[in-house]
KEKE-3310 file (N, C-alpha, C; in steps of 0.2 Angstrom, whole numbers, plus 5000, padded with zeros to 4 digits):
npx = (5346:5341:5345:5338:5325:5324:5328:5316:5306:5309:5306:5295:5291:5286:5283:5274:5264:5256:5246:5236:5231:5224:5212:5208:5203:5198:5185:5180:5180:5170:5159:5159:5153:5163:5175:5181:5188:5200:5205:5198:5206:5219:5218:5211:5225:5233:5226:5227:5240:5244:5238:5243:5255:5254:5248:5259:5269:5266:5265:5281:5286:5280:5283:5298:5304:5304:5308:5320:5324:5321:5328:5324:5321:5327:5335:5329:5326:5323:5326:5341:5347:5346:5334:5327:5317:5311:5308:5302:5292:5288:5284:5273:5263:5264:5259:5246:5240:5239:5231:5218:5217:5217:5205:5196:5194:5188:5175:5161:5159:5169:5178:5172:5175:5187:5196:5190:5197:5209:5212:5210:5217:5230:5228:5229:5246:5245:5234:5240:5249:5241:5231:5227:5220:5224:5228:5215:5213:5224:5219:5208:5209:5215:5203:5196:5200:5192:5181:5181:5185:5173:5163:5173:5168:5156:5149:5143:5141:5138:5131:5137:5152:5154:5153:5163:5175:5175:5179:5193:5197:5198:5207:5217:5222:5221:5234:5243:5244:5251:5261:5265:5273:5285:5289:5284:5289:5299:5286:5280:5293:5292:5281:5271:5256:5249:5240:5247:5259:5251:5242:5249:5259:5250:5238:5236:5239:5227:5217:5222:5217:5204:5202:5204:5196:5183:5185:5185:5172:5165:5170:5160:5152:5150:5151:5140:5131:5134:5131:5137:5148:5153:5168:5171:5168:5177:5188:5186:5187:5200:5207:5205:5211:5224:5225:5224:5235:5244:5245:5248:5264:5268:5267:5273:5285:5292:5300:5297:5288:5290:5291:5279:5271:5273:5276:5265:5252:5252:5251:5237:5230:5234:5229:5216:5210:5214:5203:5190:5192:5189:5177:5169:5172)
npy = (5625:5613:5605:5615:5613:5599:5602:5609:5598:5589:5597:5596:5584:5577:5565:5560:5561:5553:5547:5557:5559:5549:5548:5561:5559:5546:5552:5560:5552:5543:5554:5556:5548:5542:5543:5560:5571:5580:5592:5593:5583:5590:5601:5598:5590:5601:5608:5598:5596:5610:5613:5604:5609:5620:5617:5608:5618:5628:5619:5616:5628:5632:5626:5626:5627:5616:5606:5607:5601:5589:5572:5564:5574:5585:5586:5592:5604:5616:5618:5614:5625:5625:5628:5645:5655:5666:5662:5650:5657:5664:5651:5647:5655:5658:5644:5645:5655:5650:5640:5645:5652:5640:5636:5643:5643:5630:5628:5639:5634:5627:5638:5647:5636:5637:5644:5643:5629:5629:5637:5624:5616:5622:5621:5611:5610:5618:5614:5605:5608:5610:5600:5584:5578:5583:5572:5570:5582:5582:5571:5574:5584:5577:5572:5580:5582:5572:5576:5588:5584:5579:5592:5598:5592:5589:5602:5602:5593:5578:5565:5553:5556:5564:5550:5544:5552:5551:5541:5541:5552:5544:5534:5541:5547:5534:5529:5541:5540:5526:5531:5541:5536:5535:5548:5546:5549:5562:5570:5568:5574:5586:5594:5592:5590:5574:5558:5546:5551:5554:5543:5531:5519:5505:5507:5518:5510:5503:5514:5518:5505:5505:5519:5515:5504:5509:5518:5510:5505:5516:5515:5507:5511:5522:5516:5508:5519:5526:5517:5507:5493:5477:5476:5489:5485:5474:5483:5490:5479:5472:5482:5484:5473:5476:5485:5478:5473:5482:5485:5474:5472:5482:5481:5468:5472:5488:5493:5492:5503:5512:5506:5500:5512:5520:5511:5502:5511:5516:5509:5504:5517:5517:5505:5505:5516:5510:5499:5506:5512:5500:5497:5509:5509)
npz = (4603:4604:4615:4625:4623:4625:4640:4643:4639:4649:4662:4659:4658:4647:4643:4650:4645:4638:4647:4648:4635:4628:4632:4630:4616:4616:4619:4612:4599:4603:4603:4593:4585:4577:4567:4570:4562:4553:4555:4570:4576:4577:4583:4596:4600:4601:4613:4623:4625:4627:4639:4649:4649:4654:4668:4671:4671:4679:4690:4694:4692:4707:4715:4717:4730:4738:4730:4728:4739:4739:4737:4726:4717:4716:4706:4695:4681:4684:4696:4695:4690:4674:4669:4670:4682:4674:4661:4664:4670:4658:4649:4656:4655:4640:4637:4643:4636:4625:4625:4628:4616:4606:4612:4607:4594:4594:4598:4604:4619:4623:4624:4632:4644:4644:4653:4667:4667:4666:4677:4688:4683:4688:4702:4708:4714:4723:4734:4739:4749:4758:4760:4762:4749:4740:4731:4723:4717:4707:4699:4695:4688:4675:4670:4666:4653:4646:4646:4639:4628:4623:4624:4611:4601:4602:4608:4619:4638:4643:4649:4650:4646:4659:4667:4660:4665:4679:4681:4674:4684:4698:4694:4689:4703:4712:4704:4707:4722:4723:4719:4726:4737:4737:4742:4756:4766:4767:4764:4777:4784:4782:4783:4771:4763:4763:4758:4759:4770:4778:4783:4782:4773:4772:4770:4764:4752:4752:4750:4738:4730:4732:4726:4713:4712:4710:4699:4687:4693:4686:4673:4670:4671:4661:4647:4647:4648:4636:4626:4622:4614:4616:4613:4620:4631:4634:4633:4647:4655:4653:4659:4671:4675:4673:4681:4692:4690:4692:4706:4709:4707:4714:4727:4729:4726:4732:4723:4712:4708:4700:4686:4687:4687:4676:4665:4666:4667:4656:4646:4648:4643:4630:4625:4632:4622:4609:4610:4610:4595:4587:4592:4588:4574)
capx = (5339:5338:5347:5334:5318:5326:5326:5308:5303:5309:5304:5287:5290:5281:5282:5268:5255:5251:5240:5230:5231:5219:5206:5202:5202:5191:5179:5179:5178:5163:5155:5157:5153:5169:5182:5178:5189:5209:5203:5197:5212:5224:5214:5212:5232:5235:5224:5230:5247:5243:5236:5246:5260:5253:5251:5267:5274:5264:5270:5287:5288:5278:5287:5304:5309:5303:5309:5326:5325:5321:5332:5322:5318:5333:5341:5325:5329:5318:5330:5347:5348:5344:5328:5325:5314:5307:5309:5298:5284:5285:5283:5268:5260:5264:5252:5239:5234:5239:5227:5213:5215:5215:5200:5193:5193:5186:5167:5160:5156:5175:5181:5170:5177:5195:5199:5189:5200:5216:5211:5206:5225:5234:5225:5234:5250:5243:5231:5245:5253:5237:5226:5227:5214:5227:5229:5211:5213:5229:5213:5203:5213:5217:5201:5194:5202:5185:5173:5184:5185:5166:5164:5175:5164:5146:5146:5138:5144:5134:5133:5141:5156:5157:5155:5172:5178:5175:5182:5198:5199:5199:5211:5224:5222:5224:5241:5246:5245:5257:5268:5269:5272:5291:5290:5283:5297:5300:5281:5281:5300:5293:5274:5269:5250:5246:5238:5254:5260:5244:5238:5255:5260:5246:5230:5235:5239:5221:5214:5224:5215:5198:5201:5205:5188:5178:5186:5182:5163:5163:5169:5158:5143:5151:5149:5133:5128:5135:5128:5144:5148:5159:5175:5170:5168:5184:5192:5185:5192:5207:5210:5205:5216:5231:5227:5228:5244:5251:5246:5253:5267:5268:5262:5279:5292:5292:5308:5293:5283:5291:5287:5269:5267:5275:5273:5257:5246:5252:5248:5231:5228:5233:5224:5208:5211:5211:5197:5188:5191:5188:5172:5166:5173)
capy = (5624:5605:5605:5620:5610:5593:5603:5609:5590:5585:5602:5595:5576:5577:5559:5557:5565:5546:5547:5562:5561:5545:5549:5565:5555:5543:5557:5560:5546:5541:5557:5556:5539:5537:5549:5568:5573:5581:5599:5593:5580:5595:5607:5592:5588:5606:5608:5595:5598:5615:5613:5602:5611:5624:5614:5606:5622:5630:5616:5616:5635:5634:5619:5625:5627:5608:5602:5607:5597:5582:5570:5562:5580:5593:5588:5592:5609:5622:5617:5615:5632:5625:5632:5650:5657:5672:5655:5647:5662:5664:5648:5646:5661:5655:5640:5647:5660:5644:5635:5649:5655:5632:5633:5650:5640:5623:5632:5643:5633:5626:5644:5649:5633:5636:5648:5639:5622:5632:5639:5621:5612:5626:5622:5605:5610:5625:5610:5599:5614:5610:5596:5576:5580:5586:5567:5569:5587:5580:5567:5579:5589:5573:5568:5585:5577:5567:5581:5594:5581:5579:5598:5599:5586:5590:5607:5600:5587:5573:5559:5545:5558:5563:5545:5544:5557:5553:5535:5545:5553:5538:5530:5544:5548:5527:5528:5543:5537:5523:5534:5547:5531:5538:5554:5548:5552:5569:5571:5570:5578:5595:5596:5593:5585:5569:5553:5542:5553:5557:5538:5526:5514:5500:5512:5520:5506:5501:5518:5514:5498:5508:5523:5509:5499:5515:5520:5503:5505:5522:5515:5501:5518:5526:5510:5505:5525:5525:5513:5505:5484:5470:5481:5495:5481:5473:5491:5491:5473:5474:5490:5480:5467:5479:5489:5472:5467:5488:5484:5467:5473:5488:5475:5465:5474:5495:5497:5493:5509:5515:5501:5500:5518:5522:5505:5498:5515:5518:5504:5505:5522:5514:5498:5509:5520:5504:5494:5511:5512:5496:5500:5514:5508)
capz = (4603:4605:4622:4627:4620:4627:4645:4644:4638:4657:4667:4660:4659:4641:4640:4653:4641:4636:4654:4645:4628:4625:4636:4626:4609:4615:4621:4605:4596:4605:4604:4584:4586:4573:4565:4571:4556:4555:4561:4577:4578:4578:4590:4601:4602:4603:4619:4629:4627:4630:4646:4652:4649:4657:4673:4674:4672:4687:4697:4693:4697:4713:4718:4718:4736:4741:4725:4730:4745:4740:4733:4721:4713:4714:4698:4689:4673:4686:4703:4696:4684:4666:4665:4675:4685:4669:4657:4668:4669:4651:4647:4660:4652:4634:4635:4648:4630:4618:4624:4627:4609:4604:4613:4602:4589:4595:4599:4610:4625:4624:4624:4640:4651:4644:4662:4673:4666:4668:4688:4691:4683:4691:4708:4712:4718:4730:4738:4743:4754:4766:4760:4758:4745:4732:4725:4719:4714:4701:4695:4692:4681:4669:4672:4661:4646:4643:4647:4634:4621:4621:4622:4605:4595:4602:4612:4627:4642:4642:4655:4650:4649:4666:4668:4658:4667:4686:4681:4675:4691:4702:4690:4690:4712:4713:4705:4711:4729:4723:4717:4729:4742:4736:4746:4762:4772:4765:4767:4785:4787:4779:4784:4766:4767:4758:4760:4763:4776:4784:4785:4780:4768:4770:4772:4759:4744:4753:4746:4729:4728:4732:4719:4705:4708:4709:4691:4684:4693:4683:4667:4666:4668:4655:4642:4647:4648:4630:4621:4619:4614:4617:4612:4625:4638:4633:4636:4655:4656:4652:4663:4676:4674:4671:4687:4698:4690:4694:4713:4714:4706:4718:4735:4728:4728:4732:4720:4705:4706:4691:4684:4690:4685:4668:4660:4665:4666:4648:4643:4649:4642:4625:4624:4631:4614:4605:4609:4608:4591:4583:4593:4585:4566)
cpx = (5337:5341:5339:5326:5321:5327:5318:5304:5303:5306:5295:5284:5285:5280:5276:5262:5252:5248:5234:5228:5224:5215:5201:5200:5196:5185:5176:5176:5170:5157:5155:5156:5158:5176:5178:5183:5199:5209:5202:5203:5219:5223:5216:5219:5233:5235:5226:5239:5247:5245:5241:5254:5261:5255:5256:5272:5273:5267:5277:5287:5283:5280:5295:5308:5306:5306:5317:5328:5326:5327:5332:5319:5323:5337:5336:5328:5327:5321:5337:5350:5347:5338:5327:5320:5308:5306:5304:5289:5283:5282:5274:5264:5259:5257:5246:5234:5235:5232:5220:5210:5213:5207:5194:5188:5190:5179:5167:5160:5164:5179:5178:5172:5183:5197:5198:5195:5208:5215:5212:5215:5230:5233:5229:5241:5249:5239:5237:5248:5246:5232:5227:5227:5218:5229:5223:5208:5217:5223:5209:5205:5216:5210:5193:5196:5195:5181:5176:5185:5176:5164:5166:5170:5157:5144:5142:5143:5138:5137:5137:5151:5160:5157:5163:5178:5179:5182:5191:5202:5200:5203:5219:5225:5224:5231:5247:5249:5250:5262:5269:5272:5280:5296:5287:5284:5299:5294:5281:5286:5298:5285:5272:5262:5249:5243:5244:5255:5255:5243:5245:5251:5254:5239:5230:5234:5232:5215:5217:5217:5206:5197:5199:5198:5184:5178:5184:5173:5162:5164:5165:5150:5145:5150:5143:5130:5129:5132:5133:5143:5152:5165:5176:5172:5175:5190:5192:5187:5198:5211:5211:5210:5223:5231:5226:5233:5248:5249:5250:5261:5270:5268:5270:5285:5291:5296:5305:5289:5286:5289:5279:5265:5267:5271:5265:5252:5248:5252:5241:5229:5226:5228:5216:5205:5209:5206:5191:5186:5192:5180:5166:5167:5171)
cpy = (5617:5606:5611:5614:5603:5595:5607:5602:5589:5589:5599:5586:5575:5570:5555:5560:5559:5546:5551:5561:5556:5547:5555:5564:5550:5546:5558:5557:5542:5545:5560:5551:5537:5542:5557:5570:5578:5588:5599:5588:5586:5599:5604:5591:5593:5609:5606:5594:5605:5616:5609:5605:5619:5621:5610:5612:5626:5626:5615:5623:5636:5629:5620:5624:5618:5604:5602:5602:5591:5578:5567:5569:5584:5590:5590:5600:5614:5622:5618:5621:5632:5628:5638:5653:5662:5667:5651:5651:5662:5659:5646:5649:5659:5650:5641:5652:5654:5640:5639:5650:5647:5632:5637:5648:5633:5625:5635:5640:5629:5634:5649:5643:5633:5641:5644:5632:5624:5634:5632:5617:5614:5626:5617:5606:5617:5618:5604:5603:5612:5607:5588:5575:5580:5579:5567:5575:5586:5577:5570:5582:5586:5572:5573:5585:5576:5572:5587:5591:5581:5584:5600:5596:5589:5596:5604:5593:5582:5568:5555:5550:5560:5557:5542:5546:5555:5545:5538:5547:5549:5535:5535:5546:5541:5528:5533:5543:5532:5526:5540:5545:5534:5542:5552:5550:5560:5572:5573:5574:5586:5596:5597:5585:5583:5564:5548:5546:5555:5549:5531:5520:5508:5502:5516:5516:5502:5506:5519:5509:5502:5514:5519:5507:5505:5518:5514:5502:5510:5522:5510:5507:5520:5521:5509:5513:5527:5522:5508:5496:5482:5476:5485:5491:5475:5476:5488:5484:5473:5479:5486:5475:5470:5483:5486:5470:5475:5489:5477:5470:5480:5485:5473:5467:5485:5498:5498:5499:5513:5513:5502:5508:5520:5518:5504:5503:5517:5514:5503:5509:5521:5509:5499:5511:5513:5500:5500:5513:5506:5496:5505:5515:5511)
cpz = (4605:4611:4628:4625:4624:4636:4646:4644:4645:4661:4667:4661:4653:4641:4644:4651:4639:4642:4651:4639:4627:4628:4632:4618:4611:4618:4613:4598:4598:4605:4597:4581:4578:4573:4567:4567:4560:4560:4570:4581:4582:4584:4595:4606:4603:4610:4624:4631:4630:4639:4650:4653:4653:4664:4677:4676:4679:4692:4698:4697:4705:4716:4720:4724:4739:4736:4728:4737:4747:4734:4729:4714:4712:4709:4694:4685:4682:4694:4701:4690:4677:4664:4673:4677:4678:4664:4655:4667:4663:4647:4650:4654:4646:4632:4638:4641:4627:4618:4625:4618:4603:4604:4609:4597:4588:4594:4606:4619:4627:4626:4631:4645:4649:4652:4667:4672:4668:4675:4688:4691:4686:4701:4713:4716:4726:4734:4741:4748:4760:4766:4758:4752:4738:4726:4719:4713:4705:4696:4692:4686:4675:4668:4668:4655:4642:4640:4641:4627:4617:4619:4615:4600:4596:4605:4619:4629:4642:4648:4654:4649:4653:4667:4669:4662:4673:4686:4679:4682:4694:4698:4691:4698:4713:4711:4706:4719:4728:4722:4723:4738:4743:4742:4752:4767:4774:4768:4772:4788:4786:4779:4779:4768:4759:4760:4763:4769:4781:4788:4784:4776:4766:4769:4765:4752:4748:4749:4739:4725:4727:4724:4711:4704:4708:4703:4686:4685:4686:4675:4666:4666:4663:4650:4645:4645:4639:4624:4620:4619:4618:4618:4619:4633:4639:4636:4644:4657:4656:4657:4669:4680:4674:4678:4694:4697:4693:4701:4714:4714:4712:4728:4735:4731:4727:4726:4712:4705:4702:4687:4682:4686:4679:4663:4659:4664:4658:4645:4642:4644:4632:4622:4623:4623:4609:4604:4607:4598:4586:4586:4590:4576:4563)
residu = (UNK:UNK:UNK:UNK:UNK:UNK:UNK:UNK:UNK:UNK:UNK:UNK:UNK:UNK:UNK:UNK:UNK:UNK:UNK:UNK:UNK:UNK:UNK:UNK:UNK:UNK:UNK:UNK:UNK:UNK:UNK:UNK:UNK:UNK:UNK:UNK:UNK:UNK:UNK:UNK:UNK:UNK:UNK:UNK:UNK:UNK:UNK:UNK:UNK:UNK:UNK:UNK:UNK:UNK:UNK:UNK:UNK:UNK:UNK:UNK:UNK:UNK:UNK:UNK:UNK:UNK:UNK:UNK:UNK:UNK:UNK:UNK:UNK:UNK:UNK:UNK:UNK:UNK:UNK:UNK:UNK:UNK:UNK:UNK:UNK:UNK:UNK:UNK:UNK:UNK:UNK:UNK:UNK:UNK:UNK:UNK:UNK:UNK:UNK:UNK:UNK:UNK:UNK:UNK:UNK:UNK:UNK:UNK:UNK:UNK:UNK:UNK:UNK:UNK:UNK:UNK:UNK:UNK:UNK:UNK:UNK:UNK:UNK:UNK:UNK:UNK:UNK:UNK:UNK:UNK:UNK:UNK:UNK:UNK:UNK:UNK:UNK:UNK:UNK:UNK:UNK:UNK:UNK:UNK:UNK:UNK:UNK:UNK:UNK:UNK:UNK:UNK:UNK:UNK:UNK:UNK:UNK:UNK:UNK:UNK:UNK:UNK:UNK:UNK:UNK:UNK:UNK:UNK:UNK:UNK:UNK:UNK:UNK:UNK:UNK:UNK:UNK:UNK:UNK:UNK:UNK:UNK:UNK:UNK:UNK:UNK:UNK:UNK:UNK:UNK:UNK:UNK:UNK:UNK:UNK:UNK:UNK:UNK:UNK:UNK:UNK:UNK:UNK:UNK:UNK:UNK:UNK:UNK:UNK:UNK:UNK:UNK:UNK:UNK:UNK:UNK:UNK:UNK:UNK:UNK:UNK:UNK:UNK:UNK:UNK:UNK:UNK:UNK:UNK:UNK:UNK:UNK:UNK:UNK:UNK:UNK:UNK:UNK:UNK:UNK:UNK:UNK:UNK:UNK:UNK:UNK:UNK:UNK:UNK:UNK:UNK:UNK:UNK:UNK:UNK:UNK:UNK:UNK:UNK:UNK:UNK:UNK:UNK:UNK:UNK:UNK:UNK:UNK:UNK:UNK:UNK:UNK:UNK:UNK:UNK:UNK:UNK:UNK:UNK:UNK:UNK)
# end
């Protein structure tokens, strides 16, 4: 069972839920302007694991024949036989009702956008087969975190959420385009459509630098659209500051976009969460 449960963790990369996780908390936290209480804590964490889990698994399984190809991917659980093909759909299918019946329970107006949210995370690996577009598709889909956390706490989306939320997006398509700097090669070798391969290397870490400060314009609407103080404006500081050190860092040397991507964006995510909540005390 732990060899099985320790290959599902990689088929989904569980540990890259620190990208998603804070962002729905501090939806939260700002739209209870404190603690929203254990119940909605649990819901919350159920959701976004859910969902995510959903989506990774969709990509894995509609991913296998390119996955096998490349050589930064074919040793993943869902390429080299550890996790199979029926494993896979069950799994998909397991958190696609998990997280409907999550959302059952959160209120009504989360429980009528749980499909459309599921269409939309399940959307990004079909948009890469034949559009640039699919980095801001990925954003998108972390990037509904904010707007489903607000949803949970108040029933309704509110500005300063999509604010949160566009600023997301532009934050997760910016360090996507560094990271998928990886695959350019591959990219181009197998008619798979993305920004790097479409426009190369230097055009692209140009619209990195573009997505970043459009997500920092978007967090500084979302604090002022909030209400928010010093703390909140420390948060979009800070980010700032961390999403020029994960392009220099990137500028420097290619061999750091692990680095750049792991580290620094999960540290952002945290610190964000942080200043949030001594904000909202």
């Amino acid at each position: 069972m732990r060899k099985v449960l320790s290959d599902f963790s990689e088929l989904v990369m569980f540990k890259h839920s620190v990208f998603s996780l804070p962002f729905i908390f501090i939806a939260m936290l700002v739209a209870a302007d404190g603690w929203f209480g254990w119940r909605l804590l649990l819901l919350g964490t159920m959701a976004a694991v859910s969902a995510r889990n959903f989506a990774m698994g969709v990509n894995r399984y509609l991913d296998r024949d390119i996955d096998k190809l490349n050589p930064r991917t074919k040793g993943r659980p869902s390429v080299d036989g550890r996790v199979t093909d029926v494993q896979m759909i069950g799994f998909i299918l397991f958190n696609a009702v998990g997280f409907v019946i999550v959302a059952y329970f959160v209120n009504s107006l989360a429980f009528q956008l749980s499909v459309p949210i599921l269409l939309v995370l399940g959307a990004y690996t079909l948009f890469k087969r034949f559009s640039a577009l699919a980095h801001l598709i990925l954003g998108l889909s972390l990037g509904l975190a904010p707007i489903a956390g607000v949803v949970a706490v108040s029933g309704e989306v509110t500005v300063w959420s999509l604010y949160l939320a566009v600023g997301v997006m532009f934050w997760v398509a910016g360090f996507d385009l560094l990271y998928s700097l990886q695959d350019i090669d591959f990219d181009k070798a197998h008619g798979l459509h993305s920004i790097p391969s479409r426009f190369g290397v230097q055009k692209t870490m140009w619209i990195a630098r573009a997505f970043h400060v459009l997500a920092i314009v978007f967090w500084i609407a979302f604090v002022a659209e909030a209400g928010l103080g010093l703390w909140a404006e420390v948060a979009v500081l800070l980010s700032a500051v961390m999403l020029s050190y994960e392009h220099y860092l990137v500028n420097k040397d290619f061999n750091k976009i692990d680095k750049a991507f792991f580290t620094v964006n999960g540290y952002l995510g945290f610190i964000f969460i942080l200043c949030i909540i001594i904000e909202v005390r």
